[in-house]
N, CA, C, O and CB atoms as a CASP TS submission, in Angstrom:
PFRMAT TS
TARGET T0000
AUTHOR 0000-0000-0000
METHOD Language model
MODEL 1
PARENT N/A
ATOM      1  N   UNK     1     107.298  99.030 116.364  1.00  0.00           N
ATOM      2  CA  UNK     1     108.097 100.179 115.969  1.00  0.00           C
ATOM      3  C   UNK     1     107.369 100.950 114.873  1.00  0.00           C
ATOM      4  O   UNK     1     107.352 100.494 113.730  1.00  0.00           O
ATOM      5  CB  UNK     1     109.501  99.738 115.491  1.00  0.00           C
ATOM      6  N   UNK     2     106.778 102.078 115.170  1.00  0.00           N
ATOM      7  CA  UNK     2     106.448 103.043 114.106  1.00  0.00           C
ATOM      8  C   UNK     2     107.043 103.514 112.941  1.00  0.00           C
ATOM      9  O   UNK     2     107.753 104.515 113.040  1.00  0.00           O
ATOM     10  CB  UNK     2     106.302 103.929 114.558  1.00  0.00           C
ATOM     11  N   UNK     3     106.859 102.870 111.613  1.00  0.00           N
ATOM     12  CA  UNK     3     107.519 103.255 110.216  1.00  0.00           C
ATOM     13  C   UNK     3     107.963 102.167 110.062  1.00  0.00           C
ATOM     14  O   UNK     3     108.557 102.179 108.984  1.00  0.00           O
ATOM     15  CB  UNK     3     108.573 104.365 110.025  1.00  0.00           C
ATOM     16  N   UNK     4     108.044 100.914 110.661  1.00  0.00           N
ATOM     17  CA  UNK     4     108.904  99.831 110.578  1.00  0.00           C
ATOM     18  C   UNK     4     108.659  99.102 109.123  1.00  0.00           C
ATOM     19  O   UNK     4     109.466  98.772 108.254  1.00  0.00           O
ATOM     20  CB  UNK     4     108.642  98.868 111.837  1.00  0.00           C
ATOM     21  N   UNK     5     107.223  98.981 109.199  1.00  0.00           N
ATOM     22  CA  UNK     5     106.299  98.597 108.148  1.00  0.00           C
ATOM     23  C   UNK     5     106.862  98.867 107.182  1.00  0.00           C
ATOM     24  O   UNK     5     107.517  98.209 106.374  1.00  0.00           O
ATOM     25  CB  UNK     5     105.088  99.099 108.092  1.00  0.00           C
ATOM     26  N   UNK     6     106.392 100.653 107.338  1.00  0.00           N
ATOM     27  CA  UNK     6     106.323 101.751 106.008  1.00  0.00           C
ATOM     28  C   UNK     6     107.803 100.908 105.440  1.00  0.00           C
ATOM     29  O   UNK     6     107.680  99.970 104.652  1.00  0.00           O
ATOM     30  CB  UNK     6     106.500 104.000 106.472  1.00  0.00           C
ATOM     31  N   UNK     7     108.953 101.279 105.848  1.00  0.00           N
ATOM     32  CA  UNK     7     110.481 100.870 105.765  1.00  0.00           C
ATOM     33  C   UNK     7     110.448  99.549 105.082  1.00  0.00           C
ATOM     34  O   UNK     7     111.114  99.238 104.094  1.00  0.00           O
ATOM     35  CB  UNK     7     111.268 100.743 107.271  1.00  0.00           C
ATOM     36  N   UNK     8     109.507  98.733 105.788  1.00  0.00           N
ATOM     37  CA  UNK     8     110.174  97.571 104.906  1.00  0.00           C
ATOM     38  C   UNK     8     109.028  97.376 103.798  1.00  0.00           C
ATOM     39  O   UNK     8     109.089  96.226 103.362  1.00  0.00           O
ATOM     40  CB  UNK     8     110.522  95.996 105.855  1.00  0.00           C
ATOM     41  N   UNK     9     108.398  97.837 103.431  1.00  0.00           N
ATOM     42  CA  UNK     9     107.618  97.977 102.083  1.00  0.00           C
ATOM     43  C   UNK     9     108.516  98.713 100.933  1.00  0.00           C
ATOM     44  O   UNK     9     108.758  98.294  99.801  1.00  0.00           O
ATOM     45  CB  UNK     9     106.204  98.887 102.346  1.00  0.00           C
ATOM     46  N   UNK    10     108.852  99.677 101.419  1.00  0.00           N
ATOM     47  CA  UNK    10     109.725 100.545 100.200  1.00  0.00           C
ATOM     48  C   UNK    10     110.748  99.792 100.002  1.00  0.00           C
ATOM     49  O   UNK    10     111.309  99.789  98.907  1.00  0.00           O
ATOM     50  CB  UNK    10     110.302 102.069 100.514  1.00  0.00           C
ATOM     51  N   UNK    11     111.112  99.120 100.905  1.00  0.00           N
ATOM     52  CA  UNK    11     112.705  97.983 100.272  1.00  0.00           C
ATOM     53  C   UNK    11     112.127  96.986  99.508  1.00  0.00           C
ATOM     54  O   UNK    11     112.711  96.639  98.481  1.00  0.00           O
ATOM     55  CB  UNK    11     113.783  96.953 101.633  1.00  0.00           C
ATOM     56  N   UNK    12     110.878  96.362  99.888  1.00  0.00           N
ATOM     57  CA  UNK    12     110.424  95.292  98.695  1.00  0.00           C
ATOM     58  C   UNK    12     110.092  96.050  97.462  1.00  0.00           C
ATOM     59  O   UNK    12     110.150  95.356  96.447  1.00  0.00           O
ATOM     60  CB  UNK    12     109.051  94.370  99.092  1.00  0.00           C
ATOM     61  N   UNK    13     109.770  97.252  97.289  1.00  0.00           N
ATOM     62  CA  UNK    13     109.300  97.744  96.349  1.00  0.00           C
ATOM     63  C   UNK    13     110.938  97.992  95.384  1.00  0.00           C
ATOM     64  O   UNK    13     111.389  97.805  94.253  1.00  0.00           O
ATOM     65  CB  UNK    13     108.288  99.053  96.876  1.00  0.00           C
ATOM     66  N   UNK    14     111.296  98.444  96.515  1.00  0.00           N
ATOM     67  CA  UNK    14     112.548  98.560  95.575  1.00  0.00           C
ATOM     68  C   UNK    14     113.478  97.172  94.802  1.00  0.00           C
ATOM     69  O   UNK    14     114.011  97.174  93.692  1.00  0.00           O
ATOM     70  CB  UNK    14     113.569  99.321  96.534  1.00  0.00           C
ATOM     71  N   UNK    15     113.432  96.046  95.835  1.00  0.00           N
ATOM     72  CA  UNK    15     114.085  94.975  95.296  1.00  0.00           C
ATOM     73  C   UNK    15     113.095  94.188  94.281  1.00  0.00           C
ATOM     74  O   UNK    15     113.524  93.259  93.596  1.00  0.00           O
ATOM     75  CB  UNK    15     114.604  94.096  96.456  1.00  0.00           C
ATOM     76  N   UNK    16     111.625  94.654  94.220  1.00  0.00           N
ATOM     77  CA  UNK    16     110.924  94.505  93.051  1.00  0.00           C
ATOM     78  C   UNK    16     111.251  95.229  91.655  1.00  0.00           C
ATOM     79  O   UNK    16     111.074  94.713  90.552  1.00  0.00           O
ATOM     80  CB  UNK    16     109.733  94.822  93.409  1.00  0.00           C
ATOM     81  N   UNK    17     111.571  96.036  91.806  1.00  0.00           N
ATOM     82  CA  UNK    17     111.662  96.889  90.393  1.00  0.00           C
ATOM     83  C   UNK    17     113.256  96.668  90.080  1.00  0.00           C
ATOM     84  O   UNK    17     113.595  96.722  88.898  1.00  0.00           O
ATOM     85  CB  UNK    17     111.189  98.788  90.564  1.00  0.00           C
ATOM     86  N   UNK    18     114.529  96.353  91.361  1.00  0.00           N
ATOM     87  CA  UNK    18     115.380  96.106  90.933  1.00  0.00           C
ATOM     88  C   UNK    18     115.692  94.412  90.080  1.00  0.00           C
ATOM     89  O   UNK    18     116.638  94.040  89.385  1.00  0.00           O
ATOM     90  CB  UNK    18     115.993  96.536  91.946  1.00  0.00           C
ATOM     91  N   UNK    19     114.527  93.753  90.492  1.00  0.00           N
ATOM     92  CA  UNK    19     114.780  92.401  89.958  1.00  0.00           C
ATOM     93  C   UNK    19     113.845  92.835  88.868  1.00  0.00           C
ATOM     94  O   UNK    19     114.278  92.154  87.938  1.00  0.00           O
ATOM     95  CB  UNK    19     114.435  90.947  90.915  1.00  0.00           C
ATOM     96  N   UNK    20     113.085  93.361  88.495  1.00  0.00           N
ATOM     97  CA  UNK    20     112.286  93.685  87.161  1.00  0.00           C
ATOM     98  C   UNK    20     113.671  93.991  86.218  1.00  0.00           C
ATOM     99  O   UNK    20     114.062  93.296  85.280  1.00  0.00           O
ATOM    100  CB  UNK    20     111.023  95.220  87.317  1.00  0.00           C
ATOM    101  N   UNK    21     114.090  94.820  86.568  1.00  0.00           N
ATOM    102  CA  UNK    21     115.489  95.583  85.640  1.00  0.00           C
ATOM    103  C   UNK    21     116.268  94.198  85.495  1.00  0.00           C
ATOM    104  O   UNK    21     116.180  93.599  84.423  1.00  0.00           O
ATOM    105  CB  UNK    21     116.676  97.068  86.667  1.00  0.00           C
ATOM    106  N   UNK    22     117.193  93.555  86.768  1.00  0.00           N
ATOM    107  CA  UNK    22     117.911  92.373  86.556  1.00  0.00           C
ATOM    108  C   UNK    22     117.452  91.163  85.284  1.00  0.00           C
ATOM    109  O   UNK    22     118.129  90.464  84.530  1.00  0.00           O
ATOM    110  CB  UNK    22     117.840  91.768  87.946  1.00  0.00           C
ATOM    111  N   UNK    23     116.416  91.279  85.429  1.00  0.00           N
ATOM    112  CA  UNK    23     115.525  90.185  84.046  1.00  0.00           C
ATOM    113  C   UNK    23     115.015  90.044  83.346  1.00  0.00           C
ATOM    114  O   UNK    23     114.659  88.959  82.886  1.00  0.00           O
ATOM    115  CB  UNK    23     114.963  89.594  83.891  1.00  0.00           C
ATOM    116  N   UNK    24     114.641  91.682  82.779  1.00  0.00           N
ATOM    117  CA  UNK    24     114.898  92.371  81.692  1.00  0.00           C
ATOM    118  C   UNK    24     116.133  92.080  80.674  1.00  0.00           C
ATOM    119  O   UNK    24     116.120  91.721  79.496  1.00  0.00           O
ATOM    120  CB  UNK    24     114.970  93.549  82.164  1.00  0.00           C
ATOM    121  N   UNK    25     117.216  92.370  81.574  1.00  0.00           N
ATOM    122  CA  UNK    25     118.600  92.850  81.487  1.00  0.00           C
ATOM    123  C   UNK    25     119.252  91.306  81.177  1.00  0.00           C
ATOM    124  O   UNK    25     120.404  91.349  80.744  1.00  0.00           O
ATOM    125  CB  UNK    25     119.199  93.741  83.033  1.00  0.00           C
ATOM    126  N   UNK    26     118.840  90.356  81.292  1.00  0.00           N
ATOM    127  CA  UNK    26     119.069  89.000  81.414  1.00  0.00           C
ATOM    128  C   UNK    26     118.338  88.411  80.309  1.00  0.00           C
ATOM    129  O   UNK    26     118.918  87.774  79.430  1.00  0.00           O
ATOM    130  CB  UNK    26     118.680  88.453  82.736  1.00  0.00           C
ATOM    131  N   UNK    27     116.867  88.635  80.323  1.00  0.00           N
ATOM    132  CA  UNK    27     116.312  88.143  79.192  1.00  0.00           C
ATOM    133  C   UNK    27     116.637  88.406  77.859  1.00  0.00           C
ATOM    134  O   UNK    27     116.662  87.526  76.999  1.00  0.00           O
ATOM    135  CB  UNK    27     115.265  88.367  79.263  1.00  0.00           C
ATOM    136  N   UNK    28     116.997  90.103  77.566  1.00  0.00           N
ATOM    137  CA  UNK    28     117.794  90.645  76.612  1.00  0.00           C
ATOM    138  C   UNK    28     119.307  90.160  76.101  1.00  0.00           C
ATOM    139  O   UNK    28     119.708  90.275  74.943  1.00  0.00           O
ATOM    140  CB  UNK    28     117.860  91.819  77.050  1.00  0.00           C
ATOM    141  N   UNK    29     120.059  89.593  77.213  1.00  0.00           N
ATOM    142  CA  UNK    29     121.503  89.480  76.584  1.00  0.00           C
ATOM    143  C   UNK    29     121.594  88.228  76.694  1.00  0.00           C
ATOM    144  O   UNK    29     122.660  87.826  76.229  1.00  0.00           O
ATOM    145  CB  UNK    29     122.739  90.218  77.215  1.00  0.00           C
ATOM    146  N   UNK    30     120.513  86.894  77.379  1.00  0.00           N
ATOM    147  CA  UNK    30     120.945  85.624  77.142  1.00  0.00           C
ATOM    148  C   UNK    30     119.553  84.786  76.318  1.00  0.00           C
ATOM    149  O   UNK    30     119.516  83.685  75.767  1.00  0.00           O
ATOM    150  CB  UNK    30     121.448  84.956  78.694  1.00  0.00           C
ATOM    151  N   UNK    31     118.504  85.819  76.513  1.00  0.00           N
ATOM    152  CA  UNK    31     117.435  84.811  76.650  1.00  0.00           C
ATOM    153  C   UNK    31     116.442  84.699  77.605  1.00  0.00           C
ATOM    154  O   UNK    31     116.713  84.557  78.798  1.00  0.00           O
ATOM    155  CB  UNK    31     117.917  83.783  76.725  1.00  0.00           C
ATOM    156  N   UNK    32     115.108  84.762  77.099  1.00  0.00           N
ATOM    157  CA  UNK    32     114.300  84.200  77.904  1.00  0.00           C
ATOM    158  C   UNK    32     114.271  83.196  79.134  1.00  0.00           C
ATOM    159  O   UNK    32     114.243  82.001  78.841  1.00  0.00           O
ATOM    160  CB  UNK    32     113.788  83.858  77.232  1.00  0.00           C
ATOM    161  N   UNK    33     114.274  83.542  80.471  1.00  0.00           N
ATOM    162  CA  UNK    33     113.934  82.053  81.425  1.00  0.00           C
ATOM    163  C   UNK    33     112.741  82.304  81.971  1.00  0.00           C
ATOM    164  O   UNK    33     112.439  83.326  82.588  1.00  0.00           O
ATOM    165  CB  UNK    33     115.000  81.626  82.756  1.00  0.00           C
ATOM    166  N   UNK    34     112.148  81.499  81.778  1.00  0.00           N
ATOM    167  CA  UNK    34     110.498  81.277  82.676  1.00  0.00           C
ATOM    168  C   UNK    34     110.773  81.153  84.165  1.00  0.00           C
ATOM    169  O   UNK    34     109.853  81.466  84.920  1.00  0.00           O
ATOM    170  CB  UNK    34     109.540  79.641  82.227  1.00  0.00           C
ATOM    171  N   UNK    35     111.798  80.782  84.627  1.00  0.00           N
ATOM    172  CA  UNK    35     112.003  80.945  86.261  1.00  0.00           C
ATOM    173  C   UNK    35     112.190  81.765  86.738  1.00  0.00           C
ATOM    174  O   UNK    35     111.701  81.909  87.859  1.00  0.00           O
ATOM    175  CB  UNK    35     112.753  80.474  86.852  1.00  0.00           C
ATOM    176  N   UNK    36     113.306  83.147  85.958  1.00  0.00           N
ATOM    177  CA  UNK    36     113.286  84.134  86.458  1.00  0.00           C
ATOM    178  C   UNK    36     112.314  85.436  86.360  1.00  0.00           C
ATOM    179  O   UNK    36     112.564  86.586  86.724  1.00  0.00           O
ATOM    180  CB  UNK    36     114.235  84.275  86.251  1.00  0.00           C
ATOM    181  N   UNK    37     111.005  84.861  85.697  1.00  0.00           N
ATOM    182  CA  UNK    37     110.063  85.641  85.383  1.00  0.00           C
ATOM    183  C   UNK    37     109.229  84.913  86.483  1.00  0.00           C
ATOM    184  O   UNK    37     108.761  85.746  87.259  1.00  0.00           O
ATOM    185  CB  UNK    37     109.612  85.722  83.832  1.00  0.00           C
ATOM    186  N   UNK    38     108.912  83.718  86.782  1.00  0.00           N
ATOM    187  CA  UNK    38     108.185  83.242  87.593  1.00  0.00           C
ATOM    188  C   UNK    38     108.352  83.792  88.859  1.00  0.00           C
ATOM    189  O   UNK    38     107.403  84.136  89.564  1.00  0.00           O
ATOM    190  CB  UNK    38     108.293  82.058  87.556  1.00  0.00           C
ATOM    191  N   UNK    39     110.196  83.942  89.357  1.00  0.00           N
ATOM    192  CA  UNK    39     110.457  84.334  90.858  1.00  0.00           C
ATOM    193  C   UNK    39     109.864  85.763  90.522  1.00  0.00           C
ATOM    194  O   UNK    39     108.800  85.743  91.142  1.00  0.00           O
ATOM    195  CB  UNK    39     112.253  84.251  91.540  1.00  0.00           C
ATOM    196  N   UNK    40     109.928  86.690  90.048  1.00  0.00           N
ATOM    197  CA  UNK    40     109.608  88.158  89.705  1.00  0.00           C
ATOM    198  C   UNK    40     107.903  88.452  90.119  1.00  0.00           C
ATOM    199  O   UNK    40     107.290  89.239  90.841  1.00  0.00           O
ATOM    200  CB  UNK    40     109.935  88.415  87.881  1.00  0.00           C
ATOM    201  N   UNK    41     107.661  87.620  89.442  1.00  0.00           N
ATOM    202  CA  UNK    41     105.942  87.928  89.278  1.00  0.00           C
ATOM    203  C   UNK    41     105.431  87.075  90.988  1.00  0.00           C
ATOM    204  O   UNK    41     104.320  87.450  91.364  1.00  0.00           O
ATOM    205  CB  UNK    41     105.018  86.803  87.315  1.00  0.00           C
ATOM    206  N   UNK    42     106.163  86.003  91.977  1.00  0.00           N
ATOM    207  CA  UNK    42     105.624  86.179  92.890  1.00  0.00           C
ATOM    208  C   UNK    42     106.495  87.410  93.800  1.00  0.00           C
ATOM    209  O   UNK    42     105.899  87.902  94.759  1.00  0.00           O
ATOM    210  CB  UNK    42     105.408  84.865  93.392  1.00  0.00           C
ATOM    211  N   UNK    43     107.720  87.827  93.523  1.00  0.00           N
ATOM    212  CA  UNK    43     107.811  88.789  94.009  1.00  0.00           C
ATOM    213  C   UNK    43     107.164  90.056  94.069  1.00  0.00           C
ATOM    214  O   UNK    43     107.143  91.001  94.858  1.00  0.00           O
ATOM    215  CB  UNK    43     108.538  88.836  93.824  1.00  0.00           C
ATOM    216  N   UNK    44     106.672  89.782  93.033  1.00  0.00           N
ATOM    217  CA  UNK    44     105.583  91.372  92.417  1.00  0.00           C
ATOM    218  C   UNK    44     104.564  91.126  93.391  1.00  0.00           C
ATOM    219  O   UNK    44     104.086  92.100  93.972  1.00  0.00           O
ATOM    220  CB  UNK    44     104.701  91.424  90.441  1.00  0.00           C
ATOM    221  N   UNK    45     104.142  89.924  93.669  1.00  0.00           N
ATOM    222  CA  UNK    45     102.536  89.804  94.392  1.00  0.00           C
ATOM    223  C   UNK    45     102.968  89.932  95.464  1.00  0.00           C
ATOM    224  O   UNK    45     102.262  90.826  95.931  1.00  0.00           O
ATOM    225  CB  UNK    45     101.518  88.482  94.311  1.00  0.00           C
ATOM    226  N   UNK    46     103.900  89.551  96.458  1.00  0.00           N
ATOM    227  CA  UNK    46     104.249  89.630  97.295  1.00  0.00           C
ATOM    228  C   UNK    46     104.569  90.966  98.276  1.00  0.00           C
ATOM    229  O   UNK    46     104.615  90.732  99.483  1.00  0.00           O
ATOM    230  CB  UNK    46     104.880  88.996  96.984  1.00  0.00           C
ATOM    231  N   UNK    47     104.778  92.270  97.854  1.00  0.00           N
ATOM    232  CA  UNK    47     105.171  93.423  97.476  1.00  0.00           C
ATOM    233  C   UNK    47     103.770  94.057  97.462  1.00  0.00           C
ATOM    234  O   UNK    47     103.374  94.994  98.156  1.00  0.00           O
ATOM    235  CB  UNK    47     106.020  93.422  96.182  1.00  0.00           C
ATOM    236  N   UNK    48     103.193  93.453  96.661  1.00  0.00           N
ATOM    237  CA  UNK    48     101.545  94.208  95.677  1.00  0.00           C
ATOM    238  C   UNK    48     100.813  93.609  97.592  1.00  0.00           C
ATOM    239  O   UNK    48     100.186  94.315  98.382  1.00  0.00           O
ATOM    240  CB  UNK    48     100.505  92.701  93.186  1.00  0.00           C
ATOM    241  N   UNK    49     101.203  92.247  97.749  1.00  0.00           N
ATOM    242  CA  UNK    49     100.378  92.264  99.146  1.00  0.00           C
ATOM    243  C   UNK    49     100.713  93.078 100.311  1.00  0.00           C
ATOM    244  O   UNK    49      99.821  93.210 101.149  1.00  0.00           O
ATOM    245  CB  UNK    49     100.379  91.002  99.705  1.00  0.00           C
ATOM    246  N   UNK    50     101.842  93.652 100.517  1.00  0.00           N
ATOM    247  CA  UNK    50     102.603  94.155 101.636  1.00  0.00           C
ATOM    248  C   UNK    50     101.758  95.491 101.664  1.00  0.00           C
ATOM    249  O   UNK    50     101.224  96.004 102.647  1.00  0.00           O
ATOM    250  CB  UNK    50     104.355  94.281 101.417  1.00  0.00           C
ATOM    251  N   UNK    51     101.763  96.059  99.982  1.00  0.00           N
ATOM    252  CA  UNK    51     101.242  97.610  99.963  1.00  0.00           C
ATOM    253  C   UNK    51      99.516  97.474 100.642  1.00  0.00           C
ATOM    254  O   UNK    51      99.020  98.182 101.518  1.00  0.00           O
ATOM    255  CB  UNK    51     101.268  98.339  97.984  1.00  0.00           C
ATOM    256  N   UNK    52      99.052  96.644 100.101  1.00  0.00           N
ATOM    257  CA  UNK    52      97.834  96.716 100.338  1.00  0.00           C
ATOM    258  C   UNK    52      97.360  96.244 102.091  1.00  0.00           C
ATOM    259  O   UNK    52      96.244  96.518 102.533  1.00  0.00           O
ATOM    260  CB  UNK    52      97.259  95.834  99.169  1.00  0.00           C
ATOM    261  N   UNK    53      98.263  95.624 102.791  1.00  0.00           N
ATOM    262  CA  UNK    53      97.778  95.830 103.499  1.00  0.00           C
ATOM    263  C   UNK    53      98.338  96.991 104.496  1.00  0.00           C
ATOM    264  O   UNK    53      97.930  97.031 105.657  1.00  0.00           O
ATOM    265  CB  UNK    53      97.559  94.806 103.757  1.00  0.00           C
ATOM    266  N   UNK    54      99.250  97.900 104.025  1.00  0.00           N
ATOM    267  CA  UNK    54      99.209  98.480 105.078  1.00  0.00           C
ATOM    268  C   UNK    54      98.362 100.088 105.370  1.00  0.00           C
ATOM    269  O   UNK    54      98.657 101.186 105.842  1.00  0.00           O
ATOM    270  CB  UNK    54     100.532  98.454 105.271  1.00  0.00           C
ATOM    271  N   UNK    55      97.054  99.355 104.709  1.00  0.00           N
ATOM    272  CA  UNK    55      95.488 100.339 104.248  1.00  0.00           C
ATOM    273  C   UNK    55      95.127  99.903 105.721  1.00  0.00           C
ATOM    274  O   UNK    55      94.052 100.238 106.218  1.00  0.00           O
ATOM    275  CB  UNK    55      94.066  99.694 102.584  1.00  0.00           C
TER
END
C-alpha cells in the first residue's frame, strides 16, 4: 500500500515526542525513573530507525 510506510512513521514520531512530553511531565511531578527514560530512548531509536530507512 502506497503511504502506508510514510503513515506509520509519522505515528511513531508522534507517539515519540508524545512519550518525551509524558516523562518529562512525570519526571517533574514525581521524580526521576530510569525505566521510563530507558523505554523512551529505545523508542527514540526505534522511530530514528523507521525514518532512516525509508531513504
Amino acid at each position: 500500500m502506497p503511504g502506508s510506510t510514510d503513515s506509520s512513521t509519522k505515528t511513531m514520531g508522534v507517539l515519540t515526542v508524545g512519550g518525551l512530553v509524558m516523562v518529562t511531565a512525570y519526571t517533574v511531578a514525581l521524580g526521576s525513573n530510569g525505566w521510563l527514560w530507558f523505554g523512551w530512548v529505545v523508542l527514540g531509536l526505534l522511530t530514528l530507525g523507521m525514518v532512516l530507512s525509508q531513504g
